[in-house]
C-alpha positions in Angstrom: -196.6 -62.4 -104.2 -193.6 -61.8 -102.0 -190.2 -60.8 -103.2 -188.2 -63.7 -103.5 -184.5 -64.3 -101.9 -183.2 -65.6 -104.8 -183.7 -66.7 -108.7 -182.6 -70.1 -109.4 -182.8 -70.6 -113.8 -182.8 -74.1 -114.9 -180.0 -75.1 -117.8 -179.7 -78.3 -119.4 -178.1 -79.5 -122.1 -179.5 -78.6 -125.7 -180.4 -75.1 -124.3 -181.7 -72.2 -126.3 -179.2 -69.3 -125.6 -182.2 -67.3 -125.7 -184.7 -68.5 -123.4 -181.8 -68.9 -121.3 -180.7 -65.2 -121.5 -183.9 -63.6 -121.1 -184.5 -64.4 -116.7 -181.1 -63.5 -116.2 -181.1 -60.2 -118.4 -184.3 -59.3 -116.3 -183.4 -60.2 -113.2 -179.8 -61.0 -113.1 -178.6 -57.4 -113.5 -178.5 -54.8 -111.0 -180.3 -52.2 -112.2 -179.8 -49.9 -109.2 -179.9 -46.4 -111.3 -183.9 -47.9 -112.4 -184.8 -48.0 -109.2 -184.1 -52.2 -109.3 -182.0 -54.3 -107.2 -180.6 -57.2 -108.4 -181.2 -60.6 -107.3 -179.2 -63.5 -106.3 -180.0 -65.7 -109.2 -177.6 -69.0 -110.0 -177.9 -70.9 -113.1 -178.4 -74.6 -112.3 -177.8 -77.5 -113.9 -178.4 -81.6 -112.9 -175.4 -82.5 -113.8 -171.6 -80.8 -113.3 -169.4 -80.3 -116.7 -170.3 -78.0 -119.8 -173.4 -78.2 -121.2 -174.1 -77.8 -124.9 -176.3 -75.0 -126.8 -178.5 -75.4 -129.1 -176.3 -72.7 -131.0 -173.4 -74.4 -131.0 -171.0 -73.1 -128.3 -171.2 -74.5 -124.2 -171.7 -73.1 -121.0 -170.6 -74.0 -117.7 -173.3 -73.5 -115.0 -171.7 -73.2 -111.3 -174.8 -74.7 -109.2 -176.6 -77.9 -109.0 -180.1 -78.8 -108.0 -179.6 -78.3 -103.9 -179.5 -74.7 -105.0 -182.3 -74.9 -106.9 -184.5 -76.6 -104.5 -184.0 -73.8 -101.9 -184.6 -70.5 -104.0 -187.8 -68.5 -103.4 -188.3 -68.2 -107.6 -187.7 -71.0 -109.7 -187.6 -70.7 -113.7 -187.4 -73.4 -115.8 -186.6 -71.6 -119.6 -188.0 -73.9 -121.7 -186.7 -77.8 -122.7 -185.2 -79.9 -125.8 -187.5 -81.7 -126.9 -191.1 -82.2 -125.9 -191.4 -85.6 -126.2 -188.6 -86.4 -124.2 -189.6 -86.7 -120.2 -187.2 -84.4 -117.7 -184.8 -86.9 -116.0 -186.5 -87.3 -112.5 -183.8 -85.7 -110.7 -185.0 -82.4 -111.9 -188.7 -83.1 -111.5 -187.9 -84.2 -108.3 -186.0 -81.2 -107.1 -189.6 -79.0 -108.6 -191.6 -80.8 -106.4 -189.1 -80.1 -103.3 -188.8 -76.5 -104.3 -192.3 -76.2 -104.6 -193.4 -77.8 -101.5 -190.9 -75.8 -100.0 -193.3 -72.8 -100.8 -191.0 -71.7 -104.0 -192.8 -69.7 -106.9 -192.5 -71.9 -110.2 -192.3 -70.2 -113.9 -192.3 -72.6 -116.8 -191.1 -70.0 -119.7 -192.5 -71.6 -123.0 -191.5 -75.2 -123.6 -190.9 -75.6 -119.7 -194.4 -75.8 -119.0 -193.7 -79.4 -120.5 -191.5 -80.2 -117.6 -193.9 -78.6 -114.8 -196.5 -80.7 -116.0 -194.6 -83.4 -116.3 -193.5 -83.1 -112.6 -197.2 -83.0 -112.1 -197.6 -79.5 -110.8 -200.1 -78.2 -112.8 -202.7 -80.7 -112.8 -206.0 -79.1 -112.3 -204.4 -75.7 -113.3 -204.5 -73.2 -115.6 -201.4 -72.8 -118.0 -199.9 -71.8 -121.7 -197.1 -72.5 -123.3 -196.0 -72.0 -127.1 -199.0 -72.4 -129.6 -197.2 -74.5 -131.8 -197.2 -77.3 -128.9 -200.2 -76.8 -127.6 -201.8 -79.1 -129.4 -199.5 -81.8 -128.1 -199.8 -80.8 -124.6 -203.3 -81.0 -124.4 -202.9 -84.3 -125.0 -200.3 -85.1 -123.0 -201.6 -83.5 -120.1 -205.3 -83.5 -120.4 -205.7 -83.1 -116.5 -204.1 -79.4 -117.5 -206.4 -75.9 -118.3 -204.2 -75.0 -121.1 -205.3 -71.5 -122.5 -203.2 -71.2 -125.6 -204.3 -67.8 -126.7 -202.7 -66.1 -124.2 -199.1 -64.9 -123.5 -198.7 -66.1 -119.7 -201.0 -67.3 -116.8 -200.0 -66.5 -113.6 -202.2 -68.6 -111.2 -200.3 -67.1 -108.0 -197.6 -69.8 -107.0 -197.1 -71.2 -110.4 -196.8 -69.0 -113.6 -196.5 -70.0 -117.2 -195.7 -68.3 -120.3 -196.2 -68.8 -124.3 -193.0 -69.1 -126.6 -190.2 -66.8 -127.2 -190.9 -63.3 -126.9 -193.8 -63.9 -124.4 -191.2 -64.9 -122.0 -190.1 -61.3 -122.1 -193.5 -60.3 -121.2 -193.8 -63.0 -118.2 -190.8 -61.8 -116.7 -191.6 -58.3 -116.9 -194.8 -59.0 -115.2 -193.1 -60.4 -112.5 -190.5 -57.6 -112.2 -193.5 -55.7 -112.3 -195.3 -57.2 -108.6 -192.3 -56.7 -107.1 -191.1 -53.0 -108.1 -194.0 -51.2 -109.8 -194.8 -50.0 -113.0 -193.1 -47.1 -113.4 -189.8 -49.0 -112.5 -190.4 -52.5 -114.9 -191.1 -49.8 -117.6 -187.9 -48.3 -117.1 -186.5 -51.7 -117.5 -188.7 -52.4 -120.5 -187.3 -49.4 -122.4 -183.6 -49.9 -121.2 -184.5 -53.5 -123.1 -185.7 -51.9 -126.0 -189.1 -53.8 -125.6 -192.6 -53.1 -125.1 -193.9 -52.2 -121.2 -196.4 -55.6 -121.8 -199.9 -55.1 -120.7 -200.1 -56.8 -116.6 -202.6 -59.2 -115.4 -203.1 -60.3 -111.3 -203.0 -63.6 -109.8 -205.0 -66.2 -112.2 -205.9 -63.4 -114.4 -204.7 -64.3 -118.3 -203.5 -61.5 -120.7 -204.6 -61.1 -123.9 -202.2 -61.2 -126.6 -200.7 -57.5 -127.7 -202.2 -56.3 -131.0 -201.1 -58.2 -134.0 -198.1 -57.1 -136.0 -200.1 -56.4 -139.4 -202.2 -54.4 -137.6 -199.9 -52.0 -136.4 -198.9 -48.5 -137.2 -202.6 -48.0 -139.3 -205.3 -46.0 -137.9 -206.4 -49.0 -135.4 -202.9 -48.2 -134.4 -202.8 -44.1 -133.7 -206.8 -45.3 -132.2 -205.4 -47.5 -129.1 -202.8 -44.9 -128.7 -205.1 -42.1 -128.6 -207.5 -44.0 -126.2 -204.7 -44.6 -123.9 -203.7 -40.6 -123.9 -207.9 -39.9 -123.2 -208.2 -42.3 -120.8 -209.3 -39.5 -117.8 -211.8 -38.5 -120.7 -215.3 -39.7 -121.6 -215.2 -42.2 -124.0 -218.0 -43.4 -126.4 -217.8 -45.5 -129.2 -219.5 -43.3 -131.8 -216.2 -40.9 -131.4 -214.0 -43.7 -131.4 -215.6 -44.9 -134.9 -215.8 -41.3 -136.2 -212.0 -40.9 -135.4 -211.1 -44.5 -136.8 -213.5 -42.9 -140.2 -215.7 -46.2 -140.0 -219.1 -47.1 -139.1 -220.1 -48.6 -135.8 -220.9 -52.0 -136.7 -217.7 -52.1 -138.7 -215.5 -50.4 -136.2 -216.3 -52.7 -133.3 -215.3 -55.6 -136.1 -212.6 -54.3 -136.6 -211.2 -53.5 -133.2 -212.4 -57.2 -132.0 -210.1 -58.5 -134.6 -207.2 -56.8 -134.2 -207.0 -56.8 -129.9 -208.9 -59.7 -129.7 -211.5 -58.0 -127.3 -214.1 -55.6 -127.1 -214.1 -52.2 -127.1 -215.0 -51.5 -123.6 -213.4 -54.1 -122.5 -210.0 -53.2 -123.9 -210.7 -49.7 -122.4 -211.1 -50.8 -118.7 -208.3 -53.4 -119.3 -206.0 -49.7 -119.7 -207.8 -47.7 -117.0 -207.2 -50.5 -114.4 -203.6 -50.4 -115.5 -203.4 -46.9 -115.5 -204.9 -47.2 -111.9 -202.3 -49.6 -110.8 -199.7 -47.3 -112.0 -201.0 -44.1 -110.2 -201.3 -46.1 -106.7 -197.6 -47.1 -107.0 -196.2 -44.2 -108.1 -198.8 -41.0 -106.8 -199.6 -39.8 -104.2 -203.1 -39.2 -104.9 -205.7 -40.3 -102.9 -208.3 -43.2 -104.2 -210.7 -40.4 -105.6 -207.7 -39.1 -107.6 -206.4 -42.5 -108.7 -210.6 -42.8 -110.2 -210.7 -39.7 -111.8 -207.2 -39.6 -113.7 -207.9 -43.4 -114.3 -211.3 -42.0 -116.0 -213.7 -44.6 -113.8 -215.1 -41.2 -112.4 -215.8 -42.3 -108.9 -214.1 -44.2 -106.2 -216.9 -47.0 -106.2 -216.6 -47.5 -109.8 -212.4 -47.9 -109.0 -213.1 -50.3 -106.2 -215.3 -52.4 -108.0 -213.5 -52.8 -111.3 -210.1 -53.0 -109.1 -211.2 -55.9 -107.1 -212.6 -58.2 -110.0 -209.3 -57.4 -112.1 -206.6 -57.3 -109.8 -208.4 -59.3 -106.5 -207.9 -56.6 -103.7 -209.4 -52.9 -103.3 -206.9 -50.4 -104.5 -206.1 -48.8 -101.4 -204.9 -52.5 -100.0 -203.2 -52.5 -103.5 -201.5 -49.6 -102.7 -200.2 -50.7 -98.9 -199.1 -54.5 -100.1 -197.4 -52.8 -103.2 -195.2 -50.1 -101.0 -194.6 -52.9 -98.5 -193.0 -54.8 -101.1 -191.3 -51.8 -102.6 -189.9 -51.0 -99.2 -188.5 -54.6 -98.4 -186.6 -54.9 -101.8 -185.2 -51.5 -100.9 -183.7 -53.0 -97.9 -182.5 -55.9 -99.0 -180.8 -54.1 -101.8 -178.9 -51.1 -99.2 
């Protein structure tokens, strides 16, 4: 997806300071010493005067919904209450934006007001798992995949609650800048580089809280240090000190995948990483990624990601080099 012009973040009254802080802490901020501009982004609001938090205190956001129609990225936090409908004004200014060719994000409860706007109708989308419930019956016409942290289906992306919005954003910083420089972001945040997924490509949730820091724990971490490496699941069980049958349980439960399927789900990544940041050629990229050959690369590449790595490479430094100029 293209690098957009400017960030427009919907407030509203009844806000969570949170949700509202987390696409302007990502992408509000110049970042310049990361290696990431800042963007134009404009908090907007339907109506002029203060509006209140849901933490008590008000804000005062400086641009209306003309300014929101016309930004190339629009991000709608979250919303009050999810049985209250969106006053049209705002679902109408959505639909212009997106006709207009704008990117939508519904961060957590926002995915209420895009499907209430009627923009995801026939699409894939999450939103918090305590909701989801209620929005698949709200919006039956909806794919909602509640297991996951975010979709992003290309012009429209949506993410689970909270936290997860942290992730979605950092996959978009991610398309636009690269890896290596959303990482540098990540750590400046104090927050876990999240795990990336292409257009229409959902992401598994990260490993459960009570299972880290045991030995499924120092496992993934070893995996993603061995990645170039031959991997087999009998070592992996031996250095996990359980049988086969009970290892594969195991790991199932705690990443929510399979072994090898967690494994190619890094090397991919790892990939992605090499081609934005190396300057190794596609051979390279295969054999530090550990797929061993360039065909093996190409084919895994294109069903993750939807492009061969070396077109991966040219669209990513194209977009690298037009943020770059915007920024000087």
């Amino acid at each position: 997806m293209s690098v957009p012009e400017r960030i427009a973040v919907l407030a509203f009254d009844g806000i969570s300071p949170f949700h509202l802080s987390v696409p302007c802490l990502v992408f509000g901020e110049n970042r310049a010493e990361l290696g990431v501009p800042g963007w134009p982004l404009a908090v907007c609001s339907e109506r002029r005067g203060p509006l209140r938090s849901s933490a008590g205190f008000s804000l005062q956001p400086t641009h209306g919904l003309r300014t929101l129609e016309a930004a190339g990225l629009v991000i709608v936090p979250s919303w009050r209450d999810t049985t209250e409908r969106p006053p049209e004004a705002v679902l109408r200014a959505l639909r212009r934006a997106h006709e207009r060719g704008a990117r939508l994000v519904g961060l957590c409860l926002g995915a209420f007001v895009l499907a209430e706007a009627g923009l995801l109708d026939g699409r894939p989308a999450t939103t918090h798992w305590a909701w989801a419930e209620a929005f698949a019956r709200r919006y039956p016409r909806v794919r909602l995949q509640p297991e996951v942290l975010y979709v992003d289906d290309g012009d429209i992306v949506t993410s689970a609650g909270t936290a997860a919005s942290l992730d979605c954003c950092l996959h978009l910083l991610r398309q636009w800048v690269g890896a290596a420089a959303a990482n540098r972001v990540a750590r400046r945040l104090v927050v876990a580089p999240h795990r990336a997924g292409g257009q229409a490509q959902f992401v598994d949730a990260p490993l459960p809280a009570s299972r880290r820091g045991g030995r499924m724990a120092a496992l993934l971490e070893w995996i993603e240090a061995h990645l170039a490496e031959p991997i087999d699941l009998d070592t992996l069980a031996a250095r996990a000190a359980m049988s086969r049958r009970h290892f594969t349980r195991r790991f199932r439960e705690a990443t929510g995948t399979t072994v090898w399927q967690w494994v190619l789900q890094r090397r991919v990544a790892r990939a992605r990483a090499l081609l934005e940041a190396s300057e190794l050629g596609i051979e390279g990229v295969a054999a530090e990624a550990g797929f061993g050959s360039a065909v093996a690369l190409r084919k895994a590449f294109v069903a993750s990601v939807g492009q061969p790595p070396a077109g991966y490479r040219a669209a990513f430094r194209g977009r690298v080099d037009s943020a770059v100029t915007r920024r000087e």
